[in-house]
C-alpha positions as CSV (number, residue, x, y, z in Angstrom):
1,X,-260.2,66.2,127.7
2,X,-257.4,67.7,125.6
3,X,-254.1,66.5,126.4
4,X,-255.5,64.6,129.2
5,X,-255.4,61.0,130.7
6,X,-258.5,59.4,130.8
7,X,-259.7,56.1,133.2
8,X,-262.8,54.5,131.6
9,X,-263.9,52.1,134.3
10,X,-266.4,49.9,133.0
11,X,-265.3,50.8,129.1
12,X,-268.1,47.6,127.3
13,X,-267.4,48.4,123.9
14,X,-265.2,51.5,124.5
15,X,-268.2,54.6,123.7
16,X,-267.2,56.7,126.4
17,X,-263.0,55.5,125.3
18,X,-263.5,56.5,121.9
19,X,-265.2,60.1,122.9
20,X,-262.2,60.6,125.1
21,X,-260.0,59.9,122.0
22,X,-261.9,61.9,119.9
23,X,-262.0,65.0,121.7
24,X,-258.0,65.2,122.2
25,X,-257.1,62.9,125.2
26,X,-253.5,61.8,124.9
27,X,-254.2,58.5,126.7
28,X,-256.9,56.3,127.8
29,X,-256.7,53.4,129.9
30,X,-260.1,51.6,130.1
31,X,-261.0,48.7,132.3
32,X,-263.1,46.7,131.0
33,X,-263.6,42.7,132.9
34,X,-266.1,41.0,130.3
35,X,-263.8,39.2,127.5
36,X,-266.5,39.6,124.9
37,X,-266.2,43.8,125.2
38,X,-262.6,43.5,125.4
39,X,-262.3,41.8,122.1
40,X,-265.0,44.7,120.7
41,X,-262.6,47.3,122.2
42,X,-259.8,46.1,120.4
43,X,-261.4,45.7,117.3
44,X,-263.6,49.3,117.8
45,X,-259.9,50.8,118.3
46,X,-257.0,49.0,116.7
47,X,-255.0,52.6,115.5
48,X,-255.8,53.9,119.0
49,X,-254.4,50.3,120.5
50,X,-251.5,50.0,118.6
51,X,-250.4,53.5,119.0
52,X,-250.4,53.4,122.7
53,X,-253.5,55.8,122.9
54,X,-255.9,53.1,124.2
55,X,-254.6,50.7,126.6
56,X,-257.4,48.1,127.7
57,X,-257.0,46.6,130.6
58,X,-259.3,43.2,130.9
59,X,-259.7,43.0,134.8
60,X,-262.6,44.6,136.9
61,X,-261.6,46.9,139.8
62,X,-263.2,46.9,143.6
63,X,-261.5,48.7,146.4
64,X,-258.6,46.1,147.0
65,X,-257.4,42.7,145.1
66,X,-259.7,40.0,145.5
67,X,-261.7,37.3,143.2
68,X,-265.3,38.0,142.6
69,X,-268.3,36.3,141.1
70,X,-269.4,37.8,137.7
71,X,-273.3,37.6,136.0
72,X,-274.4,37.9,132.6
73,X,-272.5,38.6,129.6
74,X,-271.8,41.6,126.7
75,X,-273.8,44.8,128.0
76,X,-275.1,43.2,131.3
77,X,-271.9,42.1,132.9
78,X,-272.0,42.9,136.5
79,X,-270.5,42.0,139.9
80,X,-273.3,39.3,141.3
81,X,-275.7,40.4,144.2
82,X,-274.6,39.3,147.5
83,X,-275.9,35.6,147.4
84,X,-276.1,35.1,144.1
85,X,-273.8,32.1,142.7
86,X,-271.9,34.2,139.4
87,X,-271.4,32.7,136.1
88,X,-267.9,33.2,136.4
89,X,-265.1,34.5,139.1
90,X,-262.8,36.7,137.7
91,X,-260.1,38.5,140.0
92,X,-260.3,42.1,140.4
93,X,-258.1,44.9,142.1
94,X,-257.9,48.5,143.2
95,X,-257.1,51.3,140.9
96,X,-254.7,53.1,142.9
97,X,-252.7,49.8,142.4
98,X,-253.9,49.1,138.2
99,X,-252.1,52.5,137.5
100,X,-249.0,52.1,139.7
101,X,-248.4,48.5,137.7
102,X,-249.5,50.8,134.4
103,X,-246.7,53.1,135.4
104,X,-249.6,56.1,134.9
105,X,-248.5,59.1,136.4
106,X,-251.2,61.8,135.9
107,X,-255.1,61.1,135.6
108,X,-257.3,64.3,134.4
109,X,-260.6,62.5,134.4
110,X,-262.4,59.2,135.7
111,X,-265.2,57.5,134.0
112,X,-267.2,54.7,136.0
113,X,-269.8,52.4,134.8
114,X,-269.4,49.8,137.1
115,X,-272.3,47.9,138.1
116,X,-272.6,45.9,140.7
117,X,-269.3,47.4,142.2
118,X,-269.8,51.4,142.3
119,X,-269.6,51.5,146.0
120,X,-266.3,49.9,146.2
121,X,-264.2,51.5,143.4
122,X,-264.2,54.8,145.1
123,X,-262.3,53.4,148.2
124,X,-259.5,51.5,145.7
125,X,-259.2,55.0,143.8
126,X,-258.8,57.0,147.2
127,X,-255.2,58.0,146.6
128,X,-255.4,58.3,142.5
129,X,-258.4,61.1,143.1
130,X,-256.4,62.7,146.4
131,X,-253.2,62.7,144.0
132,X,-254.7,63.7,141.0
133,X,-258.1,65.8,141.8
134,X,-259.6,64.3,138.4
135,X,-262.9,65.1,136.9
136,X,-265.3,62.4,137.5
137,X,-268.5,61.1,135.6
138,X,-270.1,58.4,137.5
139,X,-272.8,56.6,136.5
140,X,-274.6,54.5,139.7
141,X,-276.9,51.5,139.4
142,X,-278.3,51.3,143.0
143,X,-280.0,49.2,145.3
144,X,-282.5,51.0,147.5
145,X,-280.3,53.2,149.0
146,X,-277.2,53.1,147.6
147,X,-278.2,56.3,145.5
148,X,-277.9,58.3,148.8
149,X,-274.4,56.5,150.1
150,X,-272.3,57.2,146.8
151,X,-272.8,61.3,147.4
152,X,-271.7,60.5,151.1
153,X,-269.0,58.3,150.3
154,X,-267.3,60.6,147.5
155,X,-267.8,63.8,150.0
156,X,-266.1,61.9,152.9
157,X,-263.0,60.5,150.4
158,X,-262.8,64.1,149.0
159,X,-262.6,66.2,152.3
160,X,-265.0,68.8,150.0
161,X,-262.4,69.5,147.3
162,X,-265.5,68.4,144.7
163,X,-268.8,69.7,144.2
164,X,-271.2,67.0,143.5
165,X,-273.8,66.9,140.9
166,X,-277.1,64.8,140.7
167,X,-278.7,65.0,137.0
168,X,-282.1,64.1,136.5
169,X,-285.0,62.8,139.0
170,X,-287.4,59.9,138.2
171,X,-290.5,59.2,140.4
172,X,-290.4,55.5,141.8
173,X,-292.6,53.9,144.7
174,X,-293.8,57.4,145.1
175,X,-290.2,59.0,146.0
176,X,-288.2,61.3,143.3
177,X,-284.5,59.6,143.2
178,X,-282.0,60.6,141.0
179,X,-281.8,59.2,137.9
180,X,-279.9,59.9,134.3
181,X,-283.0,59.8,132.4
182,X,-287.0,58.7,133.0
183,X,-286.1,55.7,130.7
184,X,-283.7,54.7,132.9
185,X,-285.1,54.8,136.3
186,X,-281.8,52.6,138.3
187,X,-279.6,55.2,137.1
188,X,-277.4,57.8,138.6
189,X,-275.1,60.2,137.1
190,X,-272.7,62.0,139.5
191,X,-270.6,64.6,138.0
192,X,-267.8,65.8,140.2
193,X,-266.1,69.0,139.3
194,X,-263.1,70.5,141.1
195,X,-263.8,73.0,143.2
196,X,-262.1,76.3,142.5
């Protein structure tokens, strides 16, 4: 984390931003779509914010610019199910192109908690993790078998330059899936660590 630029994709009230800061990271951008964690962010981190450490970023990202509908509020904010009529549309875009309008030039590490849109955001950040080979944490919430498609679709837009770890398994309908913890059975972590 030290000297390093960090993404925080899916930020809520800027935990994982503020653990980035903490631990030495010269810059964090964190994206966070819900105006109620934004305004928490800024008030979490106003010395961060003000000297350019923090930069929030109150748009959601997918894998290209588009509008979509939005659910819930605060800590439940997600992209709606297919189907479902959202509270709210909010327009969203790619990362590759976030950062390129940032003018951010190096990314050591990626940070997604995005739910509801994990298995688009790793197509929009193709070129950012190709240019960059960050470390990623990515937390999953996944439908039935969306917890096998995100290994797939990371190792496919990584060509094998990252090993891919699966922490934790939880039994549910009588299958072990992955999961971050037992208490949290929809959960996946993925750490992705450059391979040497």
């Amino acid at each position: 984390m030290r000297d390093g630029v960090v993404v925080d994709i899916g930020a809520f009230a800027g935990g994982f931003s503020g653990w980035a800061l903490r631990h030495g990271a010269e810059r964090v951008i964190a994206f966070e779509p819900d105006p109620t964690n934004v305004e928490c962010l800024r008030r979490n981190y106003p010395d961060d914010v003000a000297a350019g450490r923090l930069t929030i970023v109150p748009r959601g990202l997918w894998d290209g610019p588009t509008s979509l509908p939005f659910t819930g509020h605060g800590d439940s904010t997600r992209v709606a199910e297919s189907g479902v009529e959202g509270d709210v549309t909010m327009d969203v875009i790619d990362l590759g192109s976030a950062l390129a309008q940032l003018d951010v030039t190096r990314v050591t590490c990626i940070k997604m908690d995005a739910e509801g849109a994990d298995l688009h955001i790793p197509s929009g950040a193709r070129e950012v993790v190709a240019a960059h080979t960050p470390t990623m944490w990515l937390y999953v919430c996944y439908g039935e078998d969306d917890w096998r498609r995100m290994p797939q679709i990371l190792d496919r837009q990584t060509r094998g330059r990252y090993r891919i770890f699966c922490r934790g398994l939880v039994k549910v309908q009588g299958r072990y899936r992955p999961a971050l913890q037992v208490s949290a059975p929809r959960r996946l972590i993925a750490i992705l660590c450059r391979t040497p």
